[in-house]
N, C-alpha and C positions, 0 to 999 in steps of 0.2 A: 633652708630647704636641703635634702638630703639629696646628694650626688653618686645614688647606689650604683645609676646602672651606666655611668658616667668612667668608676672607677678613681684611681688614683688624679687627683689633679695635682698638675704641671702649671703654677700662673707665669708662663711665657709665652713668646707670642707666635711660636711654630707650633705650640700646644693648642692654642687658640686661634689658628688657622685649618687646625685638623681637626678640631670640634664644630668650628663651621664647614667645612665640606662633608662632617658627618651626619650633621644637620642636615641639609640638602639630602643627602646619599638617603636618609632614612624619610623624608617628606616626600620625595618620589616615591621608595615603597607605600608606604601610606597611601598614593592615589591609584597605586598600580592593585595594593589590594581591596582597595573600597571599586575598583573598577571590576575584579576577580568577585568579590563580593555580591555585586550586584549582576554579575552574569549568574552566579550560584540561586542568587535570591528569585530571578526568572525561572530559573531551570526550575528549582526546586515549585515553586507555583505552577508551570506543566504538567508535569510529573502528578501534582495535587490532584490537577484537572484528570487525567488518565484515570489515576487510581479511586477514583468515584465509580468506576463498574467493576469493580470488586462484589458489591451490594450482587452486581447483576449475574457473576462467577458463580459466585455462594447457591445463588438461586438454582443456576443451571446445574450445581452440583446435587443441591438437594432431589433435580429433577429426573438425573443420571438415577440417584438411588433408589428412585422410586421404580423406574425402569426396570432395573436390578430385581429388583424386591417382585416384581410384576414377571419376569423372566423365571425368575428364579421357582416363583409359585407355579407357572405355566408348564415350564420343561421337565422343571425337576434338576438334583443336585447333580447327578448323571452328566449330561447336556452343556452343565455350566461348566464342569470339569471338563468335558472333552473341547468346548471352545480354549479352555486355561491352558492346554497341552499343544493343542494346534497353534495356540500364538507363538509368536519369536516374541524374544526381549526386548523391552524398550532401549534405544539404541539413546544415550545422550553425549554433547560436549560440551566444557566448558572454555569460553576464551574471556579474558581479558580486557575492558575498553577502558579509554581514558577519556573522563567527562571534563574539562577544565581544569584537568590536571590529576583528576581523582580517578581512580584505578578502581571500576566497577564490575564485577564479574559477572558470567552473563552467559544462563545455559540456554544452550540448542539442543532441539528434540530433532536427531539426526535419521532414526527409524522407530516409528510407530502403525503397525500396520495390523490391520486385523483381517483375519483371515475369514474367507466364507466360502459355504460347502451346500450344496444338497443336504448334507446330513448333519448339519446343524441348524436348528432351532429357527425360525424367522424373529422369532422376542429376542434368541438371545443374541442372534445375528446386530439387529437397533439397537440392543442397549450396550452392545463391545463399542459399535460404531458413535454412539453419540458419548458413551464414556472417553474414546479418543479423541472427540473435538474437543471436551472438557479438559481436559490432561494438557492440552495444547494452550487451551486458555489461562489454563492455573499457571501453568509456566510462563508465560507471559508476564501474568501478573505478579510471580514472585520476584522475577526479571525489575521491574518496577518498580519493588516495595525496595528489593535492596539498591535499586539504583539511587532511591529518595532516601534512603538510611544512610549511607555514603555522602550522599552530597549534602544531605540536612550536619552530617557531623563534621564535614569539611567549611560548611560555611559556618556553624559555632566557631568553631579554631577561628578562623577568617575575621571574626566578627574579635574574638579574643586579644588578637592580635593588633588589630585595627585600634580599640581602645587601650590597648597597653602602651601602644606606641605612641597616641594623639593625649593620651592624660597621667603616663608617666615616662615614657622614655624620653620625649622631643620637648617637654617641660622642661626636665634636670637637666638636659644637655641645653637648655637655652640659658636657666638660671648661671648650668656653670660657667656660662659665655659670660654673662652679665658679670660674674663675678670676679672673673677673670680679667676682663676689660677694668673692671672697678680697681685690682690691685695692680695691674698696669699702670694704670690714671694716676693712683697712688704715689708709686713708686717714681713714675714720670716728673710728676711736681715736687719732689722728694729731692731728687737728682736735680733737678733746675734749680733748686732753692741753696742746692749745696755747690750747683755751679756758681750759682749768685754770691753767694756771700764769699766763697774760694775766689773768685774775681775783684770783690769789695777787699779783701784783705791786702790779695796782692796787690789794689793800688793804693794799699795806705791809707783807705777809709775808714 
């Protein structure tokens, strides 16, 4: 069996004291990350459930444009323009969260505000205002999608790792245990046999 990730072997027996505590040292990670794993494997099934009203975003956007479209017929391009000038910018930030150790980014809609006047439109006044809850919910949702891309690509790694470690890392290091112990054994009976006979000699047997 190949001893790639074992490295150079040492058959003595402070070499094959340190293979066994590494053993150990890598069989704890192993449960630490099938434990990390299965926090990711929840999360990520939440997340699943959330992003099921996406369907229902879509819809509300497609409702937004009809709005628009119904504004826009009503007012006129005038109308729509001068709503677009009286807005202020959409104000956002982004920070940073850590999901189980995964680093998820995560934008805030910090000013969204539409403006209404006398002298704008009542269509196009509804369709600024539900186009705003929309905007709010899209963000939301992108909020979401990449939280569940993030943690979906952290728990592959996770999952990567886990089998590397449980069907080739913690194998080669047990084999070179094995093997090790074996040319110990070896050598042990080796040396006795040569103590025996150096014993038979010196008493003249």
């Amino acid at each position: 069996m190949s001893f790639r990730s074992v490295g150079r072997l040492v058959p003595t027996k402070g070499f094959l004291i340190r293979l066994r505590e590494r053993v150990g040292f890598l069989e704890r990670g192993v449960e630490a990350l099938k434990m990390k794993r299965d926090h990711l494997v929840k999360e990520a099934q939440e997340l699943l459930e959330e992003l099921r009203g996406r369907e229902e975003v879509d819809r509300r956007i497609e409702e937004v444009y009809e709005l628009l479209r119904i504004a826009y017929a009503v007012a006129g391009p005038a109308e729509m323009r001068k709503m677009a000038l009286l807005s202020r910018p959409m104000k956002t930030s982004i920070r940073v969260r850590s999901v189980m150790g995964v680093e998820v980014p995560e934008v805030r809609v910090e000013r969204l505000e539409v403006v209404e006047t006398p002298t704008i439109s009542v269509a196009v006044s509804a369709a600024a205002r539900r186009m705003a809850e929309v905007i709010n919910e899209l963000v939301e949702m992108a909020n979401l999608e990449a939280k569940f891309e993030r943690v979906a690509e952290e728990l592959a790694e996770t999952m990567r790792k886990v089998n590397a470690l449980e069907k080739l890392v913690i194998p080669e290091h047990k084999a070179a245990i094995a093997y090790i112990e074996e040319v110990l054994e070896e050598e042990g009976l080796e040396e006795f046999l040569r103590a025996k006979k150096y014993r038979q000699i010196k008493r003249g047997e």
